[in-house]
N, C-alpha and C positions, 0 to 999 in steps of 0.2 A: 504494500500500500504506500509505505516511504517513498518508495524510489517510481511509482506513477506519479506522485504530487510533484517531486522534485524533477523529473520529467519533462512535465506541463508546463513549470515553474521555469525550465531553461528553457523549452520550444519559446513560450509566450515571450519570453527575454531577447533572445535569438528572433524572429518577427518585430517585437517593437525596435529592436537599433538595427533590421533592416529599413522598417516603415521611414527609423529618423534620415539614417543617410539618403534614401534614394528621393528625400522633399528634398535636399541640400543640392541635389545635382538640378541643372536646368535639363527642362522637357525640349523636346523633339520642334515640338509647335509654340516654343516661344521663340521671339522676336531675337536680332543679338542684341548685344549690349547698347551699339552705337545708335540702333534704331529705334529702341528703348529709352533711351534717352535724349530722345530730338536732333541726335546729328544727321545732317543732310547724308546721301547715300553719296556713291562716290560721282554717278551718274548725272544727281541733283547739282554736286558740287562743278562740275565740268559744264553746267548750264548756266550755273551764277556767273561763271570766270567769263564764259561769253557774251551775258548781258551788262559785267561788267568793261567788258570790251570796248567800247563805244563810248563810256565814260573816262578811261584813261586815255583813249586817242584824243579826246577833247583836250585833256589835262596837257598832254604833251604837245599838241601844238597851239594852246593857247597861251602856252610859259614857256616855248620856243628864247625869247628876246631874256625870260630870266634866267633860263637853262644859262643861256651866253655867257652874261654877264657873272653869275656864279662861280664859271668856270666847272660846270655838271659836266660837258663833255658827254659821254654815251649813256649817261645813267636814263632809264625808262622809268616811269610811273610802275610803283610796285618791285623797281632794282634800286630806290635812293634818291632818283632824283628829287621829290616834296622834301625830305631830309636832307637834301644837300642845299637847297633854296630855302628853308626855314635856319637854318646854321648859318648860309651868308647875309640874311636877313639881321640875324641876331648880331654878327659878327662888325657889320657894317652898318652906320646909321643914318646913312644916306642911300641905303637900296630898298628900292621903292615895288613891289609885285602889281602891276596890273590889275585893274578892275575884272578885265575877263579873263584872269589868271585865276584870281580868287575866286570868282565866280563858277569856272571849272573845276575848283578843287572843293568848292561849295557841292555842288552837284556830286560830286563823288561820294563825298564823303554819307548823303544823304542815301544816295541808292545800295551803298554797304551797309548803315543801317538798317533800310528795308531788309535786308539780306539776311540778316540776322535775327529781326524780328520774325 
């Protein structure tokens, strides 16, 4: 009779700490992580870079005449160049960014918010 109870007493032991591990593992039909958690797929993300396309070609040839002046040289929107014009900006207090400079880095800046949101 001992050794049925004690038996029972391990099967049922043996069953609940497999019941605890196999909650601990992720199921077949859940999402992964990254999608779980609101990050764009990779797919989504290769959409955004394109609509944000159109917004950096604005950027670079409206700050064309700051690029110069900077001294940016090859840098693109998105390689340095807004960081290399906010640094000679700072550096220099007689260098002046364009209205439609600002204006295209305005517009940037806004449509990566959306992006995010």
């Amino acid at each position: 009779m001992k050794q049925l109870v004690v038996g029972m007493i391990v099967v049922l032991g043996m069953t609940l700490v497999q019941a605890q591990d196999s909650s601990a593992k992720p199921s077949v039909a859940s999402p992964a992580a990254g999608v779980e958690a609101g990050k764009p797929s990779k797919e989504q993300r290769k959409a955004m870079h394109e609509e944000l396309k159109e917004e950096r070609s604005a950027v670079e040839s409206a700050c064309v005449d700051e690029a110069k002046a900077a001294n940016c040289g090859d840098k693109v929107v998105g390689k340095g160049l807004l960081k290399c014009i906010h640094q000679h900006k700072k550096a220099s207090a007689d260098f002046k960014v364009s209205d439609s400079c600002k204006d295209a880095m305005k517009n940037l800046k806004s449509e990566r918010r959306k992006m995010k949101k």
